[in-house]
Steps between C-alpha positions, in 0.01 A plus 500: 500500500798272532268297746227363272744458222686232758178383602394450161832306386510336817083339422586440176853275580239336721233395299709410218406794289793735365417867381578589202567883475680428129226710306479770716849538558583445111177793460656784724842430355391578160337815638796627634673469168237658318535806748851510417401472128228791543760748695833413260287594193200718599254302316175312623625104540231233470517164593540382159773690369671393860420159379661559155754707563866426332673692770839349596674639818734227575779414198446148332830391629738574821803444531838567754638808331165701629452738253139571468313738169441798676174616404390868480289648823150467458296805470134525457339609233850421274536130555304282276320231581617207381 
């Protein structure tokens, strides 16, 4: 497996012609979030309301005292959606 991938990126430094993995990486990323979407509220996730969704995990600002909004443990079938 790791072979052909260094064959591949080796060909394609070569002939001049990068790969460009962007979409599929930026694709399976997503996925993964909407698992973790599907399991912390128990409900069916589609690809839209991924797209849509208003979900913040990170706070809007950081700064050096490193206090952090604890936010409550997700549980299935409890946590909305949002």
């Amino acid at each position: 497996m790791y072979q052909r991938e260094h064959d591949m990126l080796f060909a394609s430094l070569r002939h001049h012609q990068p790969i460009n993995d962007g979409k599929r990486m930026a694709t399976s990323t997503l996925l993964a979030i909407m698992g973790r979407m599907a399991a912390y509220t128990g409900q069916e996730i589609t690809w839209d309301m991924a797209m849509n969704s208003q979900e913040r995990l990170f706070p809007d600002t950081v700064d050096w005292d490193g206090t952090f909004p604890m936010l409550p443990r997700a549980q299935p079938g409890v946590t909305k959606f949002s």
